[in-house]
N, C-alpha and C positions, 0 to 999 in steps of 0.2 A: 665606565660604560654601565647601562643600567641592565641589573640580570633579567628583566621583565621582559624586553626588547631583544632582546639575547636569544632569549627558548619560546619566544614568543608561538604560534599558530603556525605563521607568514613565515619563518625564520627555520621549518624544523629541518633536522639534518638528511642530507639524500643519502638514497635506499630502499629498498626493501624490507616490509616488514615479514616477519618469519609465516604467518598465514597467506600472503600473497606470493611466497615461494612454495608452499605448501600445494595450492591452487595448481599451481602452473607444474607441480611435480606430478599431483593425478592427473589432468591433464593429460602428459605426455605418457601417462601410465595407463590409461583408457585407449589415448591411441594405438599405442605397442601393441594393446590385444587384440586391436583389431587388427594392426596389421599383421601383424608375426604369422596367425593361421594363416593368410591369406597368400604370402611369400613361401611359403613351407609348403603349400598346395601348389603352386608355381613352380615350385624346386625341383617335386616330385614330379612334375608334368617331363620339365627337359630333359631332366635324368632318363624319363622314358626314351629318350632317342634315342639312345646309349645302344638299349635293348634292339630296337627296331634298325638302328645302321648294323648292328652286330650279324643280327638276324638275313637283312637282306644282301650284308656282303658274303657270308653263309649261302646261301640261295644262289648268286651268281656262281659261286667256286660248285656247288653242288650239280649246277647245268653246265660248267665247264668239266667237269668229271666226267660227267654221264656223256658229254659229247666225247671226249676224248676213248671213253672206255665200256661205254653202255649198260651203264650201271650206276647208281647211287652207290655213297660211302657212310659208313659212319664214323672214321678216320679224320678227326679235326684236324692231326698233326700230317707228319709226312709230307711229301712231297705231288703237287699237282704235275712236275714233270718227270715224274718217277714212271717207268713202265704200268700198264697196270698189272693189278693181281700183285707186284711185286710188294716184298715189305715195307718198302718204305713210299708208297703210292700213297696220296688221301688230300686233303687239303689246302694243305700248308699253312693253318693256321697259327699253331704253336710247336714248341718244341718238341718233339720225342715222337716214338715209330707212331702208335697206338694211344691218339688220346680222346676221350670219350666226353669230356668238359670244360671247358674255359671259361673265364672270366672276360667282362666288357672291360674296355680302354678305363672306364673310372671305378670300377670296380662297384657296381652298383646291380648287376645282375649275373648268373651263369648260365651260358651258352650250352647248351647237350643237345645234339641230334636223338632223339628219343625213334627214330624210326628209319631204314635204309635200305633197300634191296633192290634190283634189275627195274621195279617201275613206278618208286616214289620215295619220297625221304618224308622229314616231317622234324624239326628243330622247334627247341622250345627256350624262352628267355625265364627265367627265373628270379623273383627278387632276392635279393641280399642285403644285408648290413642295414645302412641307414634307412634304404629303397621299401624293405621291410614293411615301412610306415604308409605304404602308397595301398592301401586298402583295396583300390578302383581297379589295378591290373596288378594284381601276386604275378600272372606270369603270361606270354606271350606268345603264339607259338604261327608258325607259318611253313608250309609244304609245299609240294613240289607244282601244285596245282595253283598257287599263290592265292589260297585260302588263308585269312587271317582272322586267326579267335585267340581269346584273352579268357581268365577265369579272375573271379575278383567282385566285388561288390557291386560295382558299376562298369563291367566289360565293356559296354556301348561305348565308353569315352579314351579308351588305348590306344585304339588305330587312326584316331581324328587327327586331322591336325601333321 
């Protein structure tokens, strides 16, 4: 066989040459940048719900309280069917007589009632850990009057949605 015809133009071997995997490696390396911000900003968004279902299941147990006993708690633990005034009265969010904090279902914010007495509460969601990174709402807060404000870069965008 003739080596001419062999390695000819017409004849060369399949493949890829190393600059066209190069290509198509930035490529997909241009798009990751663009998407990765973009998902990580999506991330931070749902995570926000975490905060606000914490918050408003907070708020229902805090008007079945005050119906029950006419009063606001600051008591996240405890018991909702506890007498009131009694020690072990409050929410029944978490474990233990007296507890002042908790953590959301994924662990992305802390729950603290920051305000409680005979005719208003006031809880606040707080970010944590990875949540940290969400700039637009550090932290969440809603009372008794179902006022909802946020502190953060861009507050306006916490309660949307």
């Amino acid at each position: 066989m003739n080596r001419e015809v062999m390695f000819s133009a017409s004849h060369r071997p399949a493949g890829f040459t190393l600059i066209e995997l190069m290509i198509v490696v930035v490529i997909m390396a241009i798009l990751a940048g663009i998407a990765y911000p973009s998902y990580q900003k999506y991330s931070s968004q749902s995570r926000r719900t975490d905060a606000k279902s914490a918050l408003g299941d907070l708020a229902n147990r805090e008007e079945k309280f005050y119906f029950q006993c006419n009063t606001y708690t600051n008591n996240l633990g405890g018991s909702l069917t506890a007498a009131c005034g009694a020690a072990g009265s409050g929410l029944g969010l978490t474990a233990g007589a007296t507890v002042l904090t908790m953590n959301t279902v994924n662990n992305t914010y802390t729950i603290a009632i920051t305000a409680a007495d005979a005719t208003r509460f006031s809880a606040t969601a707080t970010a944590i850990r990875l949540q940290t990174k969400d700039t637009d709402c550090a932290t969440l807060t809603l009372d008794s009057t179902g006022a909802r404000t946020a502190t953060g870069v861009n507050p306006s965008v916490c309660w949307t949605r």
